[in-house]
Legacy VTK file of the C-alpha trace (Angstrom):
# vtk DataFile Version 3.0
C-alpha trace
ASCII
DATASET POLYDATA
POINTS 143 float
135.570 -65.140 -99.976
133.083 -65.442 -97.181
130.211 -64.973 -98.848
130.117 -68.421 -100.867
131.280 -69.875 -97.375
129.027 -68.830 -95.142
126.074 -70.891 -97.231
127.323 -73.797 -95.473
126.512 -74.459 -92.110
129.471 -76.573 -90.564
133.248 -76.088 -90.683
133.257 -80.292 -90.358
136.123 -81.882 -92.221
134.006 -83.163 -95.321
136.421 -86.025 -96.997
136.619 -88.356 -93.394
132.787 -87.725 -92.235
131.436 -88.741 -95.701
133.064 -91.283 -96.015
132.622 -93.214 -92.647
129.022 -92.719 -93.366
128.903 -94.604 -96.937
131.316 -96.944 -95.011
128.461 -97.545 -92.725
125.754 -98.474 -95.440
127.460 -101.341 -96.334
127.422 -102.507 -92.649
123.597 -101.761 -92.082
121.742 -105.153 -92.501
118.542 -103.518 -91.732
114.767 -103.293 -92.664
113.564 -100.953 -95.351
112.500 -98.351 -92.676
116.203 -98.455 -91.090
117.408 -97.675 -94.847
115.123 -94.812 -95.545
116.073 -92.879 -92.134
119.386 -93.566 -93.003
118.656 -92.175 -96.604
117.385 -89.595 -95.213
120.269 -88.739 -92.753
122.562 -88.713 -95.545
120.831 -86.460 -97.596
120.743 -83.850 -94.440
124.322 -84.369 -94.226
124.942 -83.728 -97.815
123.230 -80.638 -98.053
124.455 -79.091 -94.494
127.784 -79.350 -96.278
127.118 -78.244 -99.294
128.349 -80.974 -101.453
126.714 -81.409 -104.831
125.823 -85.830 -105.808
129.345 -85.461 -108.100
131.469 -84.559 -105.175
129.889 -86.775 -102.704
130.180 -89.728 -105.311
134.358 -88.677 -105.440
134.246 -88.415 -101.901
133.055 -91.672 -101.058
134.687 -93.540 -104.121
137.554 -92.638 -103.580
138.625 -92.033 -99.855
140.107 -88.781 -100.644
141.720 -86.624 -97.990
143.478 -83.641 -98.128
147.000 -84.297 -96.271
148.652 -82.149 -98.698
146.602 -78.866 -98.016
148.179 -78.002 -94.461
151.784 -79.031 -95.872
150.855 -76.103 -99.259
149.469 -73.793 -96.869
152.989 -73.803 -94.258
154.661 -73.367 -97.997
152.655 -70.416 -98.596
152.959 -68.649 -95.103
149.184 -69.292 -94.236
148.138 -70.145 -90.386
145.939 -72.464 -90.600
145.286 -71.743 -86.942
143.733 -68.436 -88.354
142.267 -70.027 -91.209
140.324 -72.354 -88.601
139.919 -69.516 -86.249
138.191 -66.962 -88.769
136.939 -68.716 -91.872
136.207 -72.319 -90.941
134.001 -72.656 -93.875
136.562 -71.422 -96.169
139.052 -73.978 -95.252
136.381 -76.789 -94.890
135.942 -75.440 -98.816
139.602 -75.518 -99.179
140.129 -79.748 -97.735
136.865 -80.439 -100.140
138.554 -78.785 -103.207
142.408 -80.600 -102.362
140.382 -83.896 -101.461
138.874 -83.892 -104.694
141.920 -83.086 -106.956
143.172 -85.394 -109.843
147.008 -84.195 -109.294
147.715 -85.860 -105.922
150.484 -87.713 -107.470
152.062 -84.620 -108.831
151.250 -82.558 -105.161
153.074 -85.304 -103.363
156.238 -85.393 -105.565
155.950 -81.097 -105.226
155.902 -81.361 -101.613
158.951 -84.437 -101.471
161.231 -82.530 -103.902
160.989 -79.120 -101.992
159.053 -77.558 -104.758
155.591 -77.265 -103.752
155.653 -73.023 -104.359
155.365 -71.860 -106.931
154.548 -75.757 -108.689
151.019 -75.632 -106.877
150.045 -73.080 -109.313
149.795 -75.376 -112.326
147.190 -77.660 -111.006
146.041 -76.669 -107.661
141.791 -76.153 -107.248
142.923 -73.712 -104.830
144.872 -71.154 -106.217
142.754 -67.817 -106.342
141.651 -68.644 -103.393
145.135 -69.427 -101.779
146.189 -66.176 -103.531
143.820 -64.035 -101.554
144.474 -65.286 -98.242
148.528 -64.803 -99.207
147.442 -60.796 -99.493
145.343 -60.868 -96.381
147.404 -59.979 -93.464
145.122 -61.598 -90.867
146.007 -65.068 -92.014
150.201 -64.349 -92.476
152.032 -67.009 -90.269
154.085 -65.098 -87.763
157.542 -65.066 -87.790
LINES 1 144
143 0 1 2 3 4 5 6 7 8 9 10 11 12 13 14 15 16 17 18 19 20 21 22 23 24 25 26 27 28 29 30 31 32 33 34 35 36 37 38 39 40 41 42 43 44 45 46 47 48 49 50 51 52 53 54 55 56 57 58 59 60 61 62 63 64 65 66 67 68 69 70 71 72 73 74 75 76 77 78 79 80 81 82 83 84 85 86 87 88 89 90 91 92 93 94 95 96 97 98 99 100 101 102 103 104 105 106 107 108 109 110 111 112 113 114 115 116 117 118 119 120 121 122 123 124 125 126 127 128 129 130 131 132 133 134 135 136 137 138 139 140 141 142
């Protein structure tokens, strides 16, 4: 679980940063040396997070965020407190995965009609993942 996450080096929410950057490309009216640092800055960013052209592309295409991933992990007894506290990469890998997902639709109507658990498991990019931090006692939500 850590191991994959510790290649990256910043727990930065990656959905909201990305995209105010490619927001901010189409406000740069600048000369071609202005666009290549910027080019260049973007790339940085890119691989400091990990993100692969496919996911960045999503990303900034689609304004993705990943509102539903705190309401599935309260469903699923996870602190995202500890989550944040011990394995920021791993739930900056987590809000990637949920911004990227193709069954927001489905999520949201999970999450409205009460029946987010055990739903998630049909579609979710997080589930083995989810499923080892629900048998790791270090990230249980106290009582």
């Amino acid at each position: 679980m850590t191991s994959s996450s510790n290649r990256r080096l910043r727990a930065t929410p990656v959905p909201s940063d990305v995209a105010d950057v490619v927001r901010e490309w189409e406000e740069i009216a600048a000369s071609p040396k202005e666009l290549e640092a910027f080019g260049r800055a973007m790339a940085n960013m890119v691989k400091d997070l990990g993100l692969s052209p496919k996911e960045l592309r999503a990303l900034a295409t689609k304004g993705s965020n990943a509102k539903e991933l705190p309401c599935l992990l309260e469903a699923l007894r996870i602190s995202i407190r500890a989550l944040a506290e011990k394995e920021p990469m791993l739930l900056n890998d987590l809000r990637r995965a949920c911004a990227l997902c193709e069954h927001k639709r489905e999520c949201d109507s999970d999450i409205a009609a009460g029946t987010l658990v055990p739903a998630y498991q049909r579609y979710c990019l997080n589930v083995q993942a989810l499923d080892a931090l629900q048998h790791d006692d270090k990230f249980n939500c106290e009582s």
